[in-house]
N, C-alpha and C positions, 0 to 999 in steps of 0.2 A: 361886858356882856352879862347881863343878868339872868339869873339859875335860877328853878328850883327844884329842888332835888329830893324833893320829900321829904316824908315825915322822920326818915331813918336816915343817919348820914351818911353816906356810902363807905365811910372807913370801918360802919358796923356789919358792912352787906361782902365779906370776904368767902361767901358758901355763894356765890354767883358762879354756878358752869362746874361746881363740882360734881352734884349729882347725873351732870347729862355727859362728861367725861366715863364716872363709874358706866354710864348706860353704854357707851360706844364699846371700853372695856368689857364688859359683863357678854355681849352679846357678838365679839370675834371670837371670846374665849369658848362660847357655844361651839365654834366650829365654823362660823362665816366666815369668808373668804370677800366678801363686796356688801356694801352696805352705802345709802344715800344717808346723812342726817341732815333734816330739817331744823334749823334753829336760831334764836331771838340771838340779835347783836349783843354786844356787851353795853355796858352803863354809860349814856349819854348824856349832854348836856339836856335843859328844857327852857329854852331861851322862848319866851314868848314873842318878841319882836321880829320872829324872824318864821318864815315858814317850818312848822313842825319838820318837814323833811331834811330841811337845811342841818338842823339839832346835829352834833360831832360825836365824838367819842372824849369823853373826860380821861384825862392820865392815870385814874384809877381805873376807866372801864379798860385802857391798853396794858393795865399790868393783868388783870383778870384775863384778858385774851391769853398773853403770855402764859400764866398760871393753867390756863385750860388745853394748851398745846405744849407745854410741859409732862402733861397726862395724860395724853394720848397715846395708844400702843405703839410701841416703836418699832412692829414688822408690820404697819401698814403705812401705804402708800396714800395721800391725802392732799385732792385735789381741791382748790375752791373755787365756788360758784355764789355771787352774790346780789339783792336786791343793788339798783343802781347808787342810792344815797350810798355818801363818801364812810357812815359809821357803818354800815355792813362791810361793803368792801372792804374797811380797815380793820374789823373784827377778823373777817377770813385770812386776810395776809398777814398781820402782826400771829393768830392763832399757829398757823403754818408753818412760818419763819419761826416761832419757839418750836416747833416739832422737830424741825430740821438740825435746829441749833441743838436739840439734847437727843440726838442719834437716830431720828427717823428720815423720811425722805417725802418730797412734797412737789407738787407743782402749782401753777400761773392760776390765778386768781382772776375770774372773770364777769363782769356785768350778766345779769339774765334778767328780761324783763320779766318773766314771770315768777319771779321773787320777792316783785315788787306789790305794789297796790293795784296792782295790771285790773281788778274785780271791782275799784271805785269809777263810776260811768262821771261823776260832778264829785269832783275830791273837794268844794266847797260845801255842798251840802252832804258831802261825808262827814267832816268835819263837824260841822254845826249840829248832825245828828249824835254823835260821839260824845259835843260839851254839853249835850242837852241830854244824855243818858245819866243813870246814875253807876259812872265806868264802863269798863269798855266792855266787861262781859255782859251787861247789858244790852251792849247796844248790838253784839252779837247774838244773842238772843232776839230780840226784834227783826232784826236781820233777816234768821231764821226762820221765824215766826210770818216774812213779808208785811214785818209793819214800816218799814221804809218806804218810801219813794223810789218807785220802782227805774228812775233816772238819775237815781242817785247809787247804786249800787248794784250789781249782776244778779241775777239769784244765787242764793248762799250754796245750794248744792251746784249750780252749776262748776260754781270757783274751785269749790272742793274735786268737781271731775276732773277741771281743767289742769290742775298744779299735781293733782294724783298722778294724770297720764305724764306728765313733764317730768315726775321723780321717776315715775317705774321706766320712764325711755333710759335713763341715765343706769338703769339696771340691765340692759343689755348689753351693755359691755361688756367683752368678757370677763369672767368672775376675780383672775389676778394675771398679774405681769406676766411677760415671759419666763422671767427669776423666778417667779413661785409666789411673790411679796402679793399681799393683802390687798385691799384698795376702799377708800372710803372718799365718798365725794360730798363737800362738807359745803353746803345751802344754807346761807345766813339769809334771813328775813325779819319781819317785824312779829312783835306781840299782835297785831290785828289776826296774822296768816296762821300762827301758831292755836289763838282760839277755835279759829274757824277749820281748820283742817284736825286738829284734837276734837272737836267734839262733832262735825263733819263725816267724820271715819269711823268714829262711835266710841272712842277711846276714854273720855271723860267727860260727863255732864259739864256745861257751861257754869254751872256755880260750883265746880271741881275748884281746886288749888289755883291761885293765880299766877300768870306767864311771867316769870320770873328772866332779868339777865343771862343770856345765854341757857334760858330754857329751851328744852328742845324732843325732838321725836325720830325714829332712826326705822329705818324700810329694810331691810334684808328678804332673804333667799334661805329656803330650808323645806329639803324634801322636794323639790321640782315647784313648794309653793311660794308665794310673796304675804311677808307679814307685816306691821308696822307695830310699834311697841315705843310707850311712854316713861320717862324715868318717875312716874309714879306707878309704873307696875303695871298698865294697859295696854292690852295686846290683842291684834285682829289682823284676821284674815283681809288679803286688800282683795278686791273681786276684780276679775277679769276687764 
C-alpha cells in the first residue's frame, strides 16, 4: 500500500496528543468533575488509492494513542465516542485501553454519526474542493465565506450548531459516578470537524495553528456555565 506521510517523518512528530493530554489535565485540575473532548485521530496512513476514509492508523499513530492515554488523569472515568472510520474508532479504544492499563477506569467505545463528515451533502465534491484549495484551512475558510457549492456542503454555522448541541447533550449527564470518580467523554473526529468547530466557536482564526494528530478542544461546566477551551489557550463561553 503506498504512503505518503509528509514532509516530516512521523518518528519526528512524538509531540502528537501531548499538548491536548496537558489541556484534559490542566482543566479537571481546575475543579471539573465532567468534560466532553473533541479531538483529531492519531497518525494515519495516506494511501491515495483508496477512498480517504478507508486511510488506518499507522503503528506509530497506535503508540501515540497509547502514549496519550497513558496521560490522562487517572481519577477520571473516560468513555469513547467516535467518527465511524476504523482510525478514530481505533484511536478511542487503543487511547482508553492504555488509561485502564496504567490505573484508570474506561468504558465501550462507540460509533456516532455526528462525528463524522455528517455536514458533506456530495463528499465528492467535497473532496475536489479540498484538492483544489491551497489546504484545508482554506478550504474552511471558503466554506465559511459560502464560496462552495451550496450541494456540496451544509452551511458552515449550521454544522457548527449541530455537533455544538450533540457535545453539550453528552453534558447532561450527571457530573460524576456514584463513587465520586470524574468523567470525561472522549469524541475522536477528523481535522476537517476540528477547523471548523475551533474557529466556528470563535476560539481561533482559521489561519491559527494547524490541526495537528490528536489535536483537540474540551467543553466543560464551571459556575452553572458551559465553556470550551483550546490547547492553544482559547477560551469561550458556549451560548445557550
Amino acid at each position: 500500500m503506498s504512503q505518503d506521510l509528509g514532509v516530516e517523518p512521523e518518528h519526528l512528530r512524538s509531540h502528537f496528543g501531548l499538548e491536548t493530554a496537558r489541556l484534559v489535565e490542566e482543566t479537571f485540575g481546575d475543579g471539573v468533575d465532567r468534560a466532553v473532548l473533541l479531538m483529531r485521530h492519531s497518525a494515519r496512513t495516506f494511501d491515495r488509492s483508496i477512498h480517504d476514509l478507508l486511510n488506518c492508523l499507522t503503528d506509530h499513530g497506535r503508540d501515540l494513542c497509547r502514549t496519550f492515554g497513558e496521560r490522562l488523569p487517572k481519577d477520571v472515568h473516560v468513555r469513547g465516542y467516535a467518527s465511524p472510520p476504523d482510525r478514530c474508532m481505533e484511536t478511542a479504544q487503543i487511547a482508553i485501553e492504555s488509561h485502564v492499563a496504567t490505573g484508570g477506569q474506561g468504558g465501550r467505545t462507540r460509533a456516532v454519526e455526528a462525528l463524522g463528515v455528517f455536514y458533506a451533502l456530495d463528499q465528492a465534491k467535497m473532496w475536489k474542493g479540498i484538492s483544489s484549495a491551497d489546504g484545508l484551512a482554506e478550504y474552511v475558510g471558503q466554506w465559511f465565506a459560502g464560496d462552495v457549492p451550496e450541494d456540496a456542503m451544509m452551511p458552515a454555522e449550521q454544522a457548527v450548531r449541530l455537533l455544538s448541541r450533540a457535545l453539550q447533550a453528552k453534558m447532561a449527564v450527571p457530573p460524576a459516578d456514584p463513587d465520586g470518580q470524574k468523567r470525561l467523554d472522549l469524541c475522536v473526529t477528523h481535522d476537517l470537524t476540528i477547523y471548523t468547530m475551533r474557529h466556528g466557536l470563535g476560539l481561533e482564526p482559521i489561519s491559527g495553528p494547524p490541526v495537528e494528530f490528536l489535536d483537540g478542544l474540551i467543553l466543560f461546566e464551571r459556575n452553572g456555565r458551559r465553556y470550551v477551551r483550546s490547547q492553544h489557550g482559547g477560551e469561550v463561553e458556549l451560548a445557550d
